[in-house]
N, CA, C and O atoms as a Tripos MOL2 file, in Angstrom:
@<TRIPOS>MOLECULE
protein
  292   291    73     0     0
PROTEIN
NO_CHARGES

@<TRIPOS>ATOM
      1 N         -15.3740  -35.6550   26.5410 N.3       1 UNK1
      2 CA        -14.4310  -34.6810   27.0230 C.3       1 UNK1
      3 C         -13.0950  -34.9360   26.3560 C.2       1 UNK1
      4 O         -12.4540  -35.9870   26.3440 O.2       1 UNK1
      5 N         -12.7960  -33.7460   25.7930 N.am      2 UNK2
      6 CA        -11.1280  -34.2930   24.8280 C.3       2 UNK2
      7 C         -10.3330  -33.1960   25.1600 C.2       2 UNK2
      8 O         -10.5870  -32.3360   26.0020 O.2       2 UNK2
      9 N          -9.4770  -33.2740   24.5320 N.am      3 UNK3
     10 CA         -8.1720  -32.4660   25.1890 C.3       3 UNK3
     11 C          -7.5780  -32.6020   26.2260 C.2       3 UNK3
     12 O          -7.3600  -33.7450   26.6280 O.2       3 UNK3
     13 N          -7.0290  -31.1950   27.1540 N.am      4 UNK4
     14 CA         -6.4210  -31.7160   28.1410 C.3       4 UNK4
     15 C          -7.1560  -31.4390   29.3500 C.2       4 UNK4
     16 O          -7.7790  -30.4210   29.6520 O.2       4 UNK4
     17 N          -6.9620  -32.6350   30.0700 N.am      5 UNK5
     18 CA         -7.4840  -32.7830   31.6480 C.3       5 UNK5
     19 C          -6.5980  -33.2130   32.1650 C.2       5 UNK5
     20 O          -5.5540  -33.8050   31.8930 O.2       5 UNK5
     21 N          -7.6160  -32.5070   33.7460 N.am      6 UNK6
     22 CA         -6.4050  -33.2730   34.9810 C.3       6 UNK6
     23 C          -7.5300  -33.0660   36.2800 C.2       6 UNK6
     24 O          -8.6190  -32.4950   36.2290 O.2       6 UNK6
     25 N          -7.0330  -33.5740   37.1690 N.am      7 UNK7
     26 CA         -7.6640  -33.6600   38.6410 C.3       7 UNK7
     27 C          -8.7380  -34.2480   38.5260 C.2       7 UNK7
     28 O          -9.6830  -33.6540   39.0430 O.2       7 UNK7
     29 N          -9.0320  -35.4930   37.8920 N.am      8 UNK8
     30 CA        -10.2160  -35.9930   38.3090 C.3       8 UNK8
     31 C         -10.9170  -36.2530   39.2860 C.2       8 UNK8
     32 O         -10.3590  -37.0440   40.0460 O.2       8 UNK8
     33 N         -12.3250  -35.7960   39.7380 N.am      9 UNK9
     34 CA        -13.3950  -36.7070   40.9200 C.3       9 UNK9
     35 C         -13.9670  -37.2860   40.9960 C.2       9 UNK9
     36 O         -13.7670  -37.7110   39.8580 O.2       9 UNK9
     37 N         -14.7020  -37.8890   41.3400 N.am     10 UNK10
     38 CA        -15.7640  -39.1430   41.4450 C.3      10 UNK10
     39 C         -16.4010  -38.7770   42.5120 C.2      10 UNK10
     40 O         -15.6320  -38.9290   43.4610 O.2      10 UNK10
     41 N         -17.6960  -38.2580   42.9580 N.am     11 UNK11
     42 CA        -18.3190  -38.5430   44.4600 C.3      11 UNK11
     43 C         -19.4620  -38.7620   43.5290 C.2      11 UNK11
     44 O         -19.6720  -38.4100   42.3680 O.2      11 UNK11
     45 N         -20.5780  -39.9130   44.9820 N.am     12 UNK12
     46 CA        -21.2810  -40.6290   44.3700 C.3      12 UNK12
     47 C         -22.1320  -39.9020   45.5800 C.2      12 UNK12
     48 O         -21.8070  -39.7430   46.7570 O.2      12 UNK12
     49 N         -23.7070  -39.3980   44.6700 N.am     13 UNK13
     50 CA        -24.4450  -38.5800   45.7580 C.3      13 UNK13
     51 C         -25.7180  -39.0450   44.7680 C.2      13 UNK13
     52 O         -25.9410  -39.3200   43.5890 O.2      13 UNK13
     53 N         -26.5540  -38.9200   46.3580 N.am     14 UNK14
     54 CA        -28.4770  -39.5990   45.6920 C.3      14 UNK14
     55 C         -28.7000  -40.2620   44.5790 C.2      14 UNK14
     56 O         -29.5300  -39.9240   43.7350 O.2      14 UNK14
     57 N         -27.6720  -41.6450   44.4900 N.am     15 UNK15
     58 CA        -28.1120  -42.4890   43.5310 C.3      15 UNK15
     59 C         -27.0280  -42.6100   42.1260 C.2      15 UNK15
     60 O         -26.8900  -43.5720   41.3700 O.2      15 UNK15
     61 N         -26.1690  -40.9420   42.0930 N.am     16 UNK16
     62 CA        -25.9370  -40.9620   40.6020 C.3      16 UNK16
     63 C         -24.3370  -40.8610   41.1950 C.2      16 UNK16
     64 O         -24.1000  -40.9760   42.3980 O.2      16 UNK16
     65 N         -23.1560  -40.6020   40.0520 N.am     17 UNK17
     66 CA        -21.8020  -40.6950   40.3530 C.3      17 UNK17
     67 C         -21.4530  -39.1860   39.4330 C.2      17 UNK17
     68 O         -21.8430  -39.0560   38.2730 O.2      17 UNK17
     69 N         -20.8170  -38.3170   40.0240 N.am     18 UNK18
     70 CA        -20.4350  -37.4860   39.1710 C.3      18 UNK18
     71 C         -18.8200  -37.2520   39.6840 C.2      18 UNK18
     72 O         -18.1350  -37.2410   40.7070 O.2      18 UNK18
     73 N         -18.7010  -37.0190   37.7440 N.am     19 UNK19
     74 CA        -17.0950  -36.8480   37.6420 C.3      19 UNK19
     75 C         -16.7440  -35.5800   37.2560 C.2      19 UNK19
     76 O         -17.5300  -35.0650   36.4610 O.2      19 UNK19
     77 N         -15.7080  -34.8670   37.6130 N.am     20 UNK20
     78 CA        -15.4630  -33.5300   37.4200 C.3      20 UNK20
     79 C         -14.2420  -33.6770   36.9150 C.2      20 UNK20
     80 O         -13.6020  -34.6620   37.2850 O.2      20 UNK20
     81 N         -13.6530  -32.7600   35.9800 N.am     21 UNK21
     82 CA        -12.3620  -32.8160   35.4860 C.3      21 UNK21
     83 C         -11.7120  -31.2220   34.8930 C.2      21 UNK21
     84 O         -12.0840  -30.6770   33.8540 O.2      21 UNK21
     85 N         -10.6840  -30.6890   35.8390 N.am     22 UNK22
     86 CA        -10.3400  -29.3650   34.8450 C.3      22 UNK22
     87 C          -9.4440  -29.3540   33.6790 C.2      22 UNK22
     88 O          -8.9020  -30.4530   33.5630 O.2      22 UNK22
     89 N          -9.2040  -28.7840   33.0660 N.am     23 UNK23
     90 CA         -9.5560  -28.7550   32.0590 C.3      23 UNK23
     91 C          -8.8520  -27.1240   31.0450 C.2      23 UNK23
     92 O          -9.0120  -25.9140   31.2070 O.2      23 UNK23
     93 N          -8.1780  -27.8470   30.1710 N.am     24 UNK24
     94 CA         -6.9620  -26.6960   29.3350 C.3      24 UNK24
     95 C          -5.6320  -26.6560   29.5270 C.2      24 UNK24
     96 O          -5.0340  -26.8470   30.5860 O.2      24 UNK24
     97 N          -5.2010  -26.4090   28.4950 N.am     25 UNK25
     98 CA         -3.3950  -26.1600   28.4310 C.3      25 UNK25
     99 C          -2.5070  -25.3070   29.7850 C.2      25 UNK25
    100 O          -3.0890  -24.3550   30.3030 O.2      25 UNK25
    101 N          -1.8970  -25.4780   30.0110 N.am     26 UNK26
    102 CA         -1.0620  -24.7990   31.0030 C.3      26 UNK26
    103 C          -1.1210  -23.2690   30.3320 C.2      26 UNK26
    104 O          -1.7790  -22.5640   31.0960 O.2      26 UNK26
    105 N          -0.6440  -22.4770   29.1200 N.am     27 UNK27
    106 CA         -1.0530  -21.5640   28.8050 C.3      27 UNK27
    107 C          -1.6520  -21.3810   28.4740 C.2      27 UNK27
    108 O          -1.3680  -20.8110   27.4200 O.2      27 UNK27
    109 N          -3.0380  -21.4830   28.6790 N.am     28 UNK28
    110 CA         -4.3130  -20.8630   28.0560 C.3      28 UNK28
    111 C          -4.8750  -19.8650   29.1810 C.2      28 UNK28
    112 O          -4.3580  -20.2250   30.2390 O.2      28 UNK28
    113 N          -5.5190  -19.0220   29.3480 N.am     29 UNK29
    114 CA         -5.8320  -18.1800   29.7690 C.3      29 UNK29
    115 C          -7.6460  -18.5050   30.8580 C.2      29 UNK29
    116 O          -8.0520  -18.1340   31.9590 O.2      29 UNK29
    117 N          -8.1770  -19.3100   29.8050 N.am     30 UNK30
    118 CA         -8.9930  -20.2610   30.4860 C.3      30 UNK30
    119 C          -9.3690  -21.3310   31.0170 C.2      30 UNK30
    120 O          -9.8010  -22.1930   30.2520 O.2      30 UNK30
    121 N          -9.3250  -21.6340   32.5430 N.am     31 UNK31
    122 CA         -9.5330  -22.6990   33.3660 C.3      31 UNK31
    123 C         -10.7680  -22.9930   33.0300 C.2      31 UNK31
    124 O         -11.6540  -22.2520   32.6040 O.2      31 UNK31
    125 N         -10.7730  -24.3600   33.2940 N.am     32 UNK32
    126 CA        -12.4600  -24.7330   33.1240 C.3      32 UNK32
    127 C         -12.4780  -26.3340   34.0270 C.2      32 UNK32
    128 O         -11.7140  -27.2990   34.0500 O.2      32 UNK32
    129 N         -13.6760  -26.0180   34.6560 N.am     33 UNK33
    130 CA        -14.0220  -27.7950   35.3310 C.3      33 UNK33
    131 C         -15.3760  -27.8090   34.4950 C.2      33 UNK33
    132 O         -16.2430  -26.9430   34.3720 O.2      33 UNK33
    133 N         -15.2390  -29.3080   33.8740 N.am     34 UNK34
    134 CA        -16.2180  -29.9840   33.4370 C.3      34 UNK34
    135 C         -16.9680  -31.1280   33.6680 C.2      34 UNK34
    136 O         -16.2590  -32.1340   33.6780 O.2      34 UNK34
    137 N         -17.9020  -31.2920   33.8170 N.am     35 UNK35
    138 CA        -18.6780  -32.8500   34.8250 C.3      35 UNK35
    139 C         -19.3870  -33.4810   33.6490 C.2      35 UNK35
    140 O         -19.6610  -33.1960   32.4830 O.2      35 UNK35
    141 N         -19.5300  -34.3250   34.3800 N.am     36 UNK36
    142 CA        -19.7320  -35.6360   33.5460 C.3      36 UNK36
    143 C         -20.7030  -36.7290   34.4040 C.2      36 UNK36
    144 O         -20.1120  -37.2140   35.3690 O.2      36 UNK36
    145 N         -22.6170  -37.3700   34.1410 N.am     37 UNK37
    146 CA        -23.2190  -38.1190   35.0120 C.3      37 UNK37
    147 C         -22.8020  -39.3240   34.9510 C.2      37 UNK37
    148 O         -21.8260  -39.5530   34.2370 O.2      37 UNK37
    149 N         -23.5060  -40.5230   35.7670 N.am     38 UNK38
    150 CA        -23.6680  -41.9330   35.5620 C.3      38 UNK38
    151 C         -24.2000  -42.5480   36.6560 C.2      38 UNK38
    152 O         -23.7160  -42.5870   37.7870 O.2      38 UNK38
    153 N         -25.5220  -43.1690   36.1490 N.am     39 UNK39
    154 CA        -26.2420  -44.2290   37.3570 C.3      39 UNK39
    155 C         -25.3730  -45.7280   37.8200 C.2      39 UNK39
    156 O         -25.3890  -46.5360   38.7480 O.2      39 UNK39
    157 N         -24.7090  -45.5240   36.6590 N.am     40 UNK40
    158 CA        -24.0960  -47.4060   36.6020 C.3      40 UNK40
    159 C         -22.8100  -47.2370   37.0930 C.2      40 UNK40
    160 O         -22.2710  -48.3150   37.3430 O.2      40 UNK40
    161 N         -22.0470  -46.1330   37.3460 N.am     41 UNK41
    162 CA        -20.3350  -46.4970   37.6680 C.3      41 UNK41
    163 C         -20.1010  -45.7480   36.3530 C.2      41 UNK41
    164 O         -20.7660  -45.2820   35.4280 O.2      41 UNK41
    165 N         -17.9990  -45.9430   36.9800 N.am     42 UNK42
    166 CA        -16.8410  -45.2530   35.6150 C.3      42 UNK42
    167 C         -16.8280  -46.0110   34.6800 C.2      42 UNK42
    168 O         -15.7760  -46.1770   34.0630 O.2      42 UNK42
    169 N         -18.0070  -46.6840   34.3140 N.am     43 UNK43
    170 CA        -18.1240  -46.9410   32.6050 C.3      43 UNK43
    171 C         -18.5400  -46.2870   32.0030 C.2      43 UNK43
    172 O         -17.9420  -46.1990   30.9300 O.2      43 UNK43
    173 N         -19.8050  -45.3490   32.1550 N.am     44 UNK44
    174 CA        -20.6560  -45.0640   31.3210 C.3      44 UNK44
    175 C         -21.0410  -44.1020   32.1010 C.2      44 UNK44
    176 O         -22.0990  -44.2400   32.7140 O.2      44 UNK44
    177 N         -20.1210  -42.6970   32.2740 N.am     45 UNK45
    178 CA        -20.5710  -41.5770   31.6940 C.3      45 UNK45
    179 C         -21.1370  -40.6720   30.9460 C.2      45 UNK45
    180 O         -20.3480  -40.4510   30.0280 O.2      45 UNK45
    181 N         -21.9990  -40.0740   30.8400 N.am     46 UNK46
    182 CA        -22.1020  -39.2230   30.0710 C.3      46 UNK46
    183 C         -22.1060  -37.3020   30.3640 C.2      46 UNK46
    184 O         -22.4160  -36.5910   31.3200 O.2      46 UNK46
    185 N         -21.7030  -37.1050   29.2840 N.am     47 UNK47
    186 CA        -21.4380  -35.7710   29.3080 C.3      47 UNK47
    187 C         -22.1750  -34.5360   29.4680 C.2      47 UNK47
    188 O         -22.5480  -34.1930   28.3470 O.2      47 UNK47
    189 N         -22.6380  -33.5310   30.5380 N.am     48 UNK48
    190 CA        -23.4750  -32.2960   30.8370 C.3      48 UNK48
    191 C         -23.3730  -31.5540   29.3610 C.2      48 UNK48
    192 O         -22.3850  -31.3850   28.6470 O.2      48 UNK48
    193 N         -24.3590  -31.2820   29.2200 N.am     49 UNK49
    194 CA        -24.7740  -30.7240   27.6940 C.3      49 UNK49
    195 C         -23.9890  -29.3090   28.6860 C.2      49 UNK49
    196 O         -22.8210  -29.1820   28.3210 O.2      49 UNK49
    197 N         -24.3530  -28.3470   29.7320 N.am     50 UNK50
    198 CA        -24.0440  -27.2480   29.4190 C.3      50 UNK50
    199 C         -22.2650  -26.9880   30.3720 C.2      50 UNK50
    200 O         -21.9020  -26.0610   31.0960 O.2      50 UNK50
    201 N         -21.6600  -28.0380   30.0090 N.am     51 UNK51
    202 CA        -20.0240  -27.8650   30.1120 C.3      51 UNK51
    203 C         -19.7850  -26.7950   29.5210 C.2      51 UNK51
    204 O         -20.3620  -26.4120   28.5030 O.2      51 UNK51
    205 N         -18.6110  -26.0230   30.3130 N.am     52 UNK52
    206 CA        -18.1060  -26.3830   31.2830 C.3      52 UNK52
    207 C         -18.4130  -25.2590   32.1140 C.2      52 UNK52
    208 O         -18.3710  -24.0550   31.8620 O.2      52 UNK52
    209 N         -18.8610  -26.1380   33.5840 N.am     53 UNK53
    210 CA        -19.6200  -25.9430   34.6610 C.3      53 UNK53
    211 C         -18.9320  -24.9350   35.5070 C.2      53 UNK53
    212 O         -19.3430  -24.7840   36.6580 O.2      53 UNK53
    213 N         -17.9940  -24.2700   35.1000 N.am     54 UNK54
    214 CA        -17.0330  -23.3750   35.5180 C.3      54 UNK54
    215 C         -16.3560  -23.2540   34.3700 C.2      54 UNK54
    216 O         -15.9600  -24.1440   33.6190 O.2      54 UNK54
    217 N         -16.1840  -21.3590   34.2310 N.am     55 UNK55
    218 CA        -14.9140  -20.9470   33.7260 C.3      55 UNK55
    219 C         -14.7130  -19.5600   34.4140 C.2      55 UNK55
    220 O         -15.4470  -18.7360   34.9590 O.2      55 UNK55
    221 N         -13.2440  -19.6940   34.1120 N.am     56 UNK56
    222 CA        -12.8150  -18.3760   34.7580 C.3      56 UNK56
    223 C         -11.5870  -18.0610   33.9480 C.2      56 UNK56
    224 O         -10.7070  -18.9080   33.7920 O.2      56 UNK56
    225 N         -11.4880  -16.3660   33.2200 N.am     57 UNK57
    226 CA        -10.5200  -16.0840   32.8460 C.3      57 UNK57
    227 C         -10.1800  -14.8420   33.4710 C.2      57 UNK57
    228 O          -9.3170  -14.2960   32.7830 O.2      57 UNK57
    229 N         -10.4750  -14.1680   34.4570 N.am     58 UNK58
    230 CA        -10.2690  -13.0790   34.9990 C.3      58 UNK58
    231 C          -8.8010  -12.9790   36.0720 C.2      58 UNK58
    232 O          -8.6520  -11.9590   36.7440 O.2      58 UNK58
    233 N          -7.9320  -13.9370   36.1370 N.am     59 UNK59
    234 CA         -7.0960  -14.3670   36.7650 C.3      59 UNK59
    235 C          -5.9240  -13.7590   35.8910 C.2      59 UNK59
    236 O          -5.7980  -14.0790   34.7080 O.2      59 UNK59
    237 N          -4.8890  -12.6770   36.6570 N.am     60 UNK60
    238 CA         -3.8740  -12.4250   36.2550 C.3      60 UNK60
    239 C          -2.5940  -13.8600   35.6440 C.2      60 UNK60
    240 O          -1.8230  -13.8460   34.6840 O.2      60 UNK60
    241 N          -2.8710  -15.0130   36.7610 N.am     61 UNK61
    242 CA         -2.2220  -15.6340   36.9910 C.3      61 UNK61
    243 C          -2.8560  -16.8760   36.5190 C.2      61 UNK61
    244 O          -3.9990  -16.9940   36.9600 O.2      61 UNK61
    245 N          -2.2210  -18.4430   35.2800 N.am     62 UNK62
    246 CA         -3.2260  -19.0190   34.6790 C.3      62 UNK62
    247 C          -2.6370  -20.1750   34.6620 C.2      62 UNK62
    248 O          -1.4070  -20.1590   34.6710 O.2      62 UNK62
    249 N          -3.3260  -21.4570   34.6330 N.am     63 UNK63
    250 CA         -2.7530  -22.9900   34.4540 C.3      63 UNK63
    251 C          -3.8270  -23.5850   34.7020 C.2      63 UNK63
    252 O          -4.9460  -23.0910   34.8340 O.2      63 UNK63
    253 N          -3.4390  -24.9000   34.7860 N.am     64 UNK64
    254 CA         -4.3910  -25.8440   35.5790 C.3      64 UNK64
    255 C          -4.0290  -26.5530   37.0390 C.2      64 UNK64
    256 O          -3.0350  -27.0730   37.5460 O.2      64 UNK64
    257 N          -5.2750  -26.3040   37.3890 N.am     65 UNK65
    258 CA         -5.7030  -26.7360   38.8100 C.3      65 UNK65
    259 C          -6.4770  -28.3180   38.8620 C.2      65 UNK65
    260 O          -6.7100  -29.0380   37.8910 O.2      65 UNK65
    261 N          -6.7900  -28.6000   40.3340 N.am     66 UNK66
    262 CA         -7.5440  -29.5540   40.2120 C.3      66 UNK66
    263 C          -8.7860  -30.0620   40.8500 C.2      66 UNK66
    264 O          -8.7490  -30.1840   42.0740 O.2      66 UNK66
    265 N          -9.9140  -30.3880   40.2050 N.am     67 UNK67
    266 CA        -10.9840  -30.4410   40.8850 C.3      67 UNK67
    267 C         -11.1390  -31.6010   41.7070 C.2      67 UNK67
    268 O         -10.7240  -32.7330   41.4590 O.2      67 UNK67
    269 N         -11.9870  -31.0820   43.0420 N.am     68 UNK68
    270 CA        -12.3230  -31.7370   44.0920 C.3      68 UNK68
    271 C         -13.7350  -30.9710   44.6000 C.2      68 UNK68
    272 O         -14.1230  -29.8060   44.6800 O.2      68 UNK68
    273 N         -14.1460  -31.9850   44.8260 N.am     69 UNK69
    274 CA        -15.3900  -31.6670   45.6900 C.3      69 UNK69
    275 C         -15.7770  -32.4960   46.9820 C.2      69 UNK69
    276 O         -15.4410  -33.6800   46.9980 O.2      69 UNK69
    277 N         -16.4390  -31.9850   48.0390 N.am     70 UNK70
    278 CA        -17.0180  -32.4830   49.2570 C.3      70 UNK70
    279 C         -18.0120  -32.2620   49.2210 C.2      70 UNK70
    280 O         -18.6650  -31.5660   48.4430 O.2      70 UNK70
    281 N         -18.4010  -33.1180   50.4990 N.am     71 UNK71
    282 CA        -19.7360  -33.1220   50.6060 C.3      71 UNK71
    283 C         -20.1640  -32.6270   52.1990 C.2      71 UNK71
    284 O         -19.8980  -33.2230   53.2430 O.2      71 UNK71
    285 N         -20.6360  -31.8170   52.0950 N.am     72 UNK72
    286 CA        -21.1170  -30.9840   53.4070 C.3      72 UNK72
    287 C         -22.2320  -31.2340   54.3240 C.2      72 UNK72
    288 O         -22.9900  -32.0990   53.8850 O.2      72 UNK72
    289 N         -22.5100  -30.8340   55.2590 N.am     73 UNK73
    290 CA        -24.0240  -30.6800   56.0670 C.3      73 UNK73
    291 C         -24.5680  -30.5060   55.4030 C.2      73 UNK73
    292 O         -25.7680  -30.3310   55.6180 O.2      73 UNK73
@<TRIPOS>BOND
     1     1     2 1
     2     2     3 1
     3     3     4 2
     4     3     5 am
     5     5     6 1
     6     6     7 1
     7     7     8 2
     8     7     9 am
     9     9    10 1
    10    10    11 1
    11    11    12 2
    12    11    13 am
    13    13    14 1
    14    14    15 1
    15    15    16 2
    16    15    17 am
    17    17    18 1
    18    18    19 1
    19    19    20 2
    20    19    21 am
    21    21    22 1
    22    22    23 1
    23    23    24 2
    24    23    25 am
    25    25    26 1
    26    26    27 1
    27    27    28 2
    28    27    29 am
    29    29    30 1
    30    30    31 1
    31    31    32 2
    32    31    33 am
    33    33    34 1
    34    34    35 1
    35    35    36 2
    36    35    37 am
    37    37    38 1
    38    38    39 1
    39    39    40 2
    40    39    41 am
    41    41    42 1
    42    42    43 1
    43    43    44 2
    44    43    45 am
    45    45    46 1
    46    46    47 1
    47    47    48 2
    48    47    49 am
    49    49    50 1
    50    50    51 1
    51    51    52 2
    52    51    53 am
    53    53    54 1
    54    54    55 1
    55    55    56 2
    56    55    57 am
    57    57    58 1
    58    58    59 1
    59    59    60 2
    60    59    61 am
    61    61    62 1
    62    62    63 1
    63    63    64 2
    64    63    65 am
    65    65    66 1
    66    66    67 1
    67    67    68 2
    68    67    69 am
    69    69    70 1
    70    70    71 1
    71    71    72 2
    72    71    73 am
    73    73    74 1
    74    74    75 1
    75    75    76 2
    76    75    77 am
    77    77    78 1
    78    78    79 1
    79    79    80 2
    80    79    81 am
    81    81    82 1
    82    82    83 1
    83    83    84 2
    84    83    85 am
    85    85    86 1
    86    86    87 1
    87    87    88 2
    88    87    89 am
    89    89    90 1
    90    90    91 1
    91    91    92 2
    92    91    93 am
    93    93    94 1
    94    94    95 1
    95    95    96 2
    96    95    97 am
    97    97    98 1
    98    98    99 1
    99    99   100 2
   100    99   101 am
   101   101   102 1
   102   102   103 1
   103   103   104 2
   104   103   105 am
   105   105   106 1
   106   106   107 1
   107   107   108 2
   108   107   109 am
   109   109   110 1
   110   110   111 1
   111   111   112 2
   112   111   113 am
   113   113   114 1
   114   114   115 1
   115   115   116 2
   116   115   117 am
   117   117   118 1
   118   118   119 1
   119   119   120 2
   120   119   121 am
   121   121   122 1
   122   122   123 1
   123   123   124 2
   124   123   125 am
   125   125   126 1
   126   126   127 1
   127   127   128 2
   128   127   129 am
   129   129   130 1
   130   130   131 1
   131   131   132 2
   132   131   133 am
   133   133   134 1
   134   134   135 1
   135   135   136 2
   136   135   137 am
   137   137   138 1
   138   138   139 1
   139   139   140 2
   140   139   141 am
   141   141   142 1
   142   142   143 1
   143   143   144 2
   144   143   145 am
   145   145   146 1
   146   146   147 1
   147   147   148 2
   148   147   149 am
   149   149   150 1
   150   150   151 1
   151   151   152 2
   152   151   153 am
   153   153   154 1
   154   154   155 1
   155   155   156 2
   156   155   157 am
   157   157   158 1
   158   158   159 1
   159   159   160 2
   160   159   161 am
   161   161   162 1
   162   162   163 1
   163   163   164 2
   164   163   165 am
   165   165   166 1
   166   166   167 1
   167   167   168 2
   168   167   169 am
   169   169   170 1
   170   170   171 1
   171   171   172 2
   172   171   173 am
   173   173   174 1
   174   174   175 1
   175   175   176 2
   176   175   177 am
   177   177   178 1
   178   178   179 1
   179   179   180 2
   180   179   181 am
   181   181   182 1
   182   182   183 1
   183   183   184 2
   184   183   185 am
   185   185   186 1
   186   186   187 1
   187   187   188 2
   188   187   189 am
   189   189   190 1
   190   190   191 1
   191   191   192 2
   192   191   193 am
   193   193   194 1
   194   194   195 1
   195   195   196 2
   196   195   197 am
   197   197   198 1
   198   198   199 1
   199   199   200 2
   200   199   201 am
   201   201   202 1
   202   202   203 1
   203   203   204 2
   204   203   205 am
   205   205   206 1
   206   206   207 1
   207   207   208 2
   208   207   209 am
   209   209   210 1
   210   210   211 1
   211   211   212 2
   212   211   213 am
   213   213   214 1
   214   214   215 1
   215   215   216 2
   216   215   217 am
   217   217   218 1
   218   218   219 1
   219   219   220 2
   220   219   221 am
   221   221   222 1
   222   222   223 1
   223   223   224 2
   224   223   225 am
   225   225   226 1
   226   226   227 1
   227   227   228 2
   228   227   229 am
   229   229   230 1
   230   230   231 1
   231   231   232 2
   232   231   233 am
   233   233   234 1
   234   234   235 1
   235   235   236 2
   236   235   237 am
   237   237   238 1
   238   238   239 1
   239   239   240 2
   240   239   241 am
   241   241   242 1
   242   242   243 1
   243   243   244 2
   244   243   245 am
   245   245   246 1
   246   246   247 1
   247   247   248 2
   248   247   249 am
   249   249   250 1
   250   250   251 1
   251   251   252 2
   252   251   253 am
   253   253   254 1
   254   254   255 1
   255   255   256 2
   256   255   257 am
   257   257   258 1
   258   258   259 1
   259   259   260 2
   260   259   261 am
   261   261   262 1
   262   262   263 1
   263   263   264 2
   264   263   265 am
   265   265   266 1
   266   266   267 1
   267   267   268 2
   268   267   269 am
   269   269   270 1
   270   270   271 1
   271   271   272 2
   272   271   273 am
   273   273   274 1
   274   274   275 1
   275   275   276 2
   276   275   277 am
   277   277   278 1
   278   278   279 1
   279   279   280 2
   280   279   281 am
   281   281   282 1
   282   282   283 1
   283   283   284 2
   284   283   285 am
   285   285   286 1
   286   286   287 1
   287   287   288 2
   288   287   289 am
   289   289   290 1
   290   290   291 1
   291   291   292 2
@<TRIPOS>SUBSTRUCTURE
     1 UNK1         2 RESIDUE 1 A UNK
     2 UNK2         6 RESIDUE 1 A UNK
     3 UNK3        10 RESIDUE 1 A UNK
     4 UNK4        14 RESIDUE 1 A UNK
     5 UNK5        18 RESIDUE 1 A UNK
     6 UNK6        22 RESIDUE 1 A UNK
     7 UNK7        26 RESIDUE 1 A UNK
     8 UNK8        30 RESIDUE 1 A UNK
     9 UNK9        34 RESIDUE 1 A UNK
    10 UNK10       38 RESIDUE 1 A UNK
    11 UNK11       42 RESIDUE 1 A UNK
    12 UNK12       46 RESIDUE 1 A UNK
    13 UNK13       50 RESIDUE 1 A UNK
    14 UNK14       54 RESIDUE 1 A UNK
    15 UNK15       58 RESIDUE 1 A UNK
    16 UNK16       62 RESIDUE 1 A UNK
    17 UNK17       66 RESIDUE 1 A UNK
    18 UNK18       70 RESIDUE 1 A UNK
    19 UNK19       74 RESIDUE 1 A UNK
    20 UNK20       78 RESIDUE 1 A UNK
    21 UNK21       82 RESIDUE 1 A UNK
    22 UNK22       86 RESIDUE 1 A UNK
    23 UNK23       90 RESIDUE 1 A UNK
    24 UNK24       94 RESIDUE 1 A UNK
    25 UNK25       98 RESIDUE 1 A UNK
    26 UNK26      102 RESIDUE 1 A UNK
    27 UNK27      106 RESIDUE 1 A UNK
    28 UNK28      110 RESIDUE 1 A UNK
    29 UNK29      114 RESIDUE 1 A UNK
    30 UNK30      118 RESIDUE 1 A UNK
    31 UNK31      122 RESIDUE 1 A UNK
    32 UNK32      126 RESIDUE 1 A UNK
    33 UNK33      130 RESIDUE 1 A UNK
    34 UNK34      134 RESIDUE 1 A UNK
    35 UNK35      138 RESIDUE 1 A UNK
    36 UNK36      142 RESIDUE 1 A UNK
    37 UNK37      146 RESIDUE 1 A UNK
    38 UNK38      150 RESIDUE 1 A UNK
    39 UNK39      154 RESIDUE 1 A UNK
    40 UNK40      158 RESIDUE 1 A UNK
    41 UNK41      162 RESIDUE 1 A UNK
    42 UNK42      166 RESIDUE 1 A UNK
    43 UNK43      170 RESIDUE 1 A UNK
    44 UNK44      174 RESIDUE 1 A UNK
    45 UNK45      178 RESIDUE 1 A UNK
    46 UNK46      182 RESIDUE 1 A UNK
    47 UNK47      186 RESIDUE 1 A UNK
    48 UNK48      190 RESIDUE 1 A UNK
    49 UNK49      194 RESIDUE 1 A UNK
    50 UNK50      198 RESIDUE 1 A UNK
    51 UNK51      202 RESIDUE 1 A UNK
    52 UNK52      206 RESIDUE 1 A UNK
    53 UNK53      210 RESIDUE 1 A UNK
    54 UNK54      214 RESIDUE 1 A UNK
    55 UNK55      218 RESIDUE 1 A UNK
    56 UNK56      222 RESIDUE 1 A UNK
    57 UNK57      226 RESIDUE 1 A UNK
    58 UNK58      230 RESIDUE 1 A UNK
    59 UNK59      234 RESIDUE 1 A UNK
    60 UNK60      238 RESIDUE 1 A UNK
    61 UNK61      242 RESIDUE 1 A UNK
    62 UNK62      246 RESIDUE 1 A UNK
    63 UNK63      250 RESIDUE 1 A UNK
    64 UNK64      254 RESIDUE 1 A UNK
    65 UNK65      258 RESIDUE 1 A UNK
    66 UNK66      262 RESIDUE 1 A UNK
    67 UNK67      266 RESIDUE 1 A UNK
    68 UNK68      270 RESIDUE 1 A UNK
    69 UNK69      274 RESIDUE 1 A UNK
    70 UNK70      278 RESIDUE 1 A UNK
    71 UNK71      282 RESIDUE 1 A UNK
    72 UNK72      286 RESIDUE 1 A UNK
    73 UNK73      290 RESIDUE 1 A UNK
């Protein structure tokens, strides 16, 4: 993952750790969150071949945000 990020996550669910990160310039027009696996911990990530797991450019209004996720019922 290169360029610019921000809001990193970490939740660790059935065994594996996934990291999420959004993702693009303050003016760019497209937001994007991108994830990232790992059985072992924040060493050794690796990267979802079909990043990024969200985009959205349909937004009058554009920057970066930050990803979070929970975990529900």
């Amino acid at each position: 993952m290169k360029g610019w990020t921000e809001g990193p996550m970490v939740v660790y669910h059935d065994g594996y750790y996934y990291l999420t990160i959004t993702g693009n310039h303050v003016f760019s027009m497209a937001y994007r969150i991108n994830c990232a696996v790992s059985e072992n911990g924040p060493t050794s990530f690796e990267v979802l071949s079909d990043n990024p797991v969200l985009l959205n450019t349909d937004f009058k209004t554009f920057g970066l945000g930050h990803s979070s996720s929970v975990k529900g019922p």
